[in-house]
C-alpha positions as CSV (number, residue, x, y, z in Angstrom):
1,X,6.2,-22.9,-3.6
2,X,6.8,-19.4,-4.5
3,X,9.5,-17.7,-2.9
4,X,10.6,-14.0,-2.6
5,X,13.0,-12.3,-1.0
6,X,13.3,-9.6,1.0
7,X,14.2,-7.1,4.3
8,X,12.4,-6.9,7.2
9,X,10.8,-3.6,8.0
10,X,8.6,-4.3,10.8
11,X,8.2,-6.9,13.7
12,X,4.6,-8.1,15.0
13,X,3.8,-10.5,17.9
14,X,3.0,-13.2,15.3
15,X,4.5,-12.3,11.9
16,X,6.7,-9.4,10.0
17,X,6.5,-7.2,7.4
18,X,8.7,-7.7,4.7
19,X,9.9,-5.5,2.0
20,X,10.1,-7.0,-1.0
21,X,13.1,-6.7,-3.7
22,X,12.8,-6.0,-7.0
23,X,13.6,-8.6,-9.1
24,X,15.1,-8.2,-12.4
25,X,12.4,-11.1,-13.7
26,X,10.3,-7.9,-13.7
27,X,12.5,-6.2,-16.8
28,X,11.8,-9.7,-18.7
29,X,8.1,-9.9,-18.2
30,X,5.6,-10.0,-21.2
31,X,3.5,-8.3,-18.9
32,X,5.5,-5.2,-17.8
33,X,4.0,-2.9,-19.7
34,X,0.5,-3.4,-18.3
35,X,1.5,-4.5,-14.9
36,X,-0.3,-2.7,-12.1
37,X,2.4,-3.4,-10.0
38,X,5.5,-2.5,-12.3
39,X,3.6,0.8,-13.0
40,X,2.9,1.7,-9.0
41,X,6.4,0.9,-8.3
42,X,7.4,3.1,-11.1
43,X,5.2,6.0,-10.1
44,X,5.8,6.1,-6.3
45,X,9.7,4.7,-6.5
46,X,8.2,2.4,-3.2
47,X,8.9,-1.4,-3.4
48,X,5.8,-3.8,-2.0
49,X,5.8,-4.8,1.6
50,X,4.0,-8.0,2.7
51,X,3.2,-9.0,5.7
52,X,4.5,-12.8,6.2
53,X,4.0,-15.2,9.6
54,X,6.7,-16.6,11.6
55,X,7.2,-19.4,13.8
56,X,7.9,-18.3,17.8
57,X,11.9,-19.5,16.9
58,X,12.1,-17.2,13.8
59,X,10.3,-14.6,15.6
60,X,12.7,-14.3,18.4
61,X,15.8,-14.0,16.5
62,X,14.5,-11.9,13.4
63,X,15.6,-8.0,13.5
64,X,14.7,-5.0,11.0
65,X,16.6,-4.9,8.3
66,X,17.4,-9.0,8.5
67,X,16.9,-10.8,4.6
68,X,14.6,-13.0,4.7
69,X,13.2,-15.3,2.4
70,X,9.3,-15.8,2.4
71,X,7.2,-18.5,0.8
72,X,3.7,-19.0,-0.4
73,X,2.5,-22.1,-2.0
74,X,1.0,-21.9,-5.8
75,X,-2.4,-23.0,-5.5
76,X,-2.8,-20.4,-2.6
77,X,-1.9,-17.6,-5.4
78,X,-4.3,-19.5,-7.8
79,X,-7.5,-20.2,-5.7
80,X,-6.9,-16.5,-4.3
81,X,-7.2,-14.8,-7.4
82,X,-10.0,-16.8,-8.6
83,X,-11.6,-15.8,-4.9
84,X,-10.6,-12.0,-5.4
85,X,-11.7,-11.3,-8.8
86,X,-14.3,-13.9,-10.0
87,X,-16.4,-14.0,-6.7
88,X,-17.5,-10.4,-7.1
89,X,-18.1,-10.3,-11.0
90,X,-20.3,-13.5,-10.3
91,X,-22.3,-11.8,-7.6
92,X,-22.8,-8.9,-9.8
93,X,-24.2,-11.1,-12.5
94,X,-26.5,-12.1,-10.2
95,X,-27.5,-9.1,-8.9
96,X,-28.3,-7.8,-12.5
97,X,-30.2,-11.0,-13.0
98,X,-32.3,-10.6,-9.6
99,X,-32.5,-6.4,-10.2
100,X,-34.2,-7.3,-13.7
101,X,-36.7,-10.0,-12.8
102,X,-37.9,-7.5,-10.4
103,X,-37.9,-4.1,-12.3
104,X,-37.5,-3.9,-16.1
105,X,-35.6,-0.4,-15.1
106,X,-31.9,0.3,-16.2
107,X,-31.3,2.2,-13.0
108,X,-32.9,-0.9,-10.4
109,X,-30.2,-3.3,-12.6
110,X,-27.5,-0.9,-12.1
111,X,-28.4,-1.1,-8.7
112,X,-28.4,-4.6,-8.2
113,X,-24.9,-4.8,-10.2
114,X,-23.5,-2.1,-7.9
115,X,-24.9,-4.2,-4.6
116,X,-23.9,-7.7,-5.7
117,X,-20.1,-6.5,-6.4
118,X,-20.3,-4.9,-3.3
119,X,-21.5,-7.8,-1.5
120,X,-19.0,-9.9,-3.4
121,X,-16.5,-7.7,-2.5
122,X,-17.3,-8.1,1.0
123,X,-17.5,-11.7,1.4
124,X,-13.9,-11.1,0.0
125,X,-12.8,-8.9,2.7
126,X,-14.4,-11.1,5.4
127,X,-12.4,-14.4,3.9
128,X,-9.6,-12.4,4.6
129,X,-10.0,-11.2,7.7
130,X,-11.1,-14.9,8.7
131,X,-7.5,-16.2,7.4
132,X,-5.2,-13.3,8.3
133,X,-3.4,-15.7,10.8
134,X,-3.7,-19.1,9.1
135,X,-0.6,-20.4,8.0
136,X,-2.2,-22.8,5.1
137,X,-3.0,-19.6,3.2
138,X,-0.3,-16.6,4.5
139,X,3.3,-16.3,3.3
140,X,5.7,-18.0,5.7
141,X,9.0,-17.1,6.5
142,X,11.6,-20.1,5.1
143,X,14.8,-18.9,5.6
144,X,17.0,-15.8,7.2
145,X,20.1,-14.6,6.9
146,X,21.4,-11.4,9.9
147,X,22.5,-8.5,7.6
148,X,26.5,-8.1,7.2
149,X,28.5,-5.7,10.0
150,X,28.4,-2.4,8.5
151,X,32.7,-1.4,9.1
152,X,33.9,2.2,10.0
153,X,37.1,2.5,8.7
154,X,38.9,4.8,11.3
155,X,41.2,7.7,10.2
156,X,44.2,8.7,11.9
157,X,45.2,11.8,11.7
């Protein structure tokens, strides 16, 4: 399981959004100099929010600006990268494939490259949208903590 933590932001009628915390794993990464996500944090000074389901007991009691901890299991990250980035590129080969048995043109089998990424990115979008509420694939809230009391220190004069 993955975990992350972070404060709420927003509160839906079956889930939250949850802004994420920097971690300071990111300043150790082999990757942070090529990172897309170091770099747009960088840019925009904005921190990532996620949106993450709760159960009806977590949902009641959860405020903005609660911590929460959310959790998503590995082979959900795994399969749904695989999903995101190889479905389209294999749908483009095969458009290119299907574009140049038909037409011997550069332009027809940049056009079937263009279609079958599209298409690939659609079927992409529509597995999404099919699993937006299906807790075997969405981040979960695990844990949550109420933020501390802020205290006014009152001055007599």
């Amino acid at each position: 399981m993955i975990k992350e933590t972070g404060k709420v932001i927003s509160i839906d009628t079956d889930g939250v959004w949850v802004e994420t915390i920097k971690q300071s794993a990111c300043q150790s990464c082999s990757a942070q100099k090529g990172c897309g996500q170091s770099l747009i944090a960088k840019a925009t000074g904005k921190t990532t929010a996620i949106r993450a389901l709760a159960d009806n007991h977590h949902l009641k009691s959860l405020k903005v600006d609660d911590q929460v901890v959310i959790g998503i299991p590995e082979n959900v990250v795994v399969t749904g990268t695989l999903l995101t980035y190889l479905l389209p590129l294999i749908l483009m080969v095969i458009g290119v494939l299907v574009a140049s048995e038909l037409s011997a043109s550069d332009f027809f089998v940049a056009i079937g490259a263009i279609v079958g990424l599209a298409c690939g990115g659609l079927l992409v979008r529509l597995h999404s949208y099919l699993n937006h509420t299906n807790t075997d694939v969405q981040p979960m809230v695990l844990e949550w903590s109420c933020p501390a009391p802020h205290h006014v220190n009152a001055i007599s004069l």
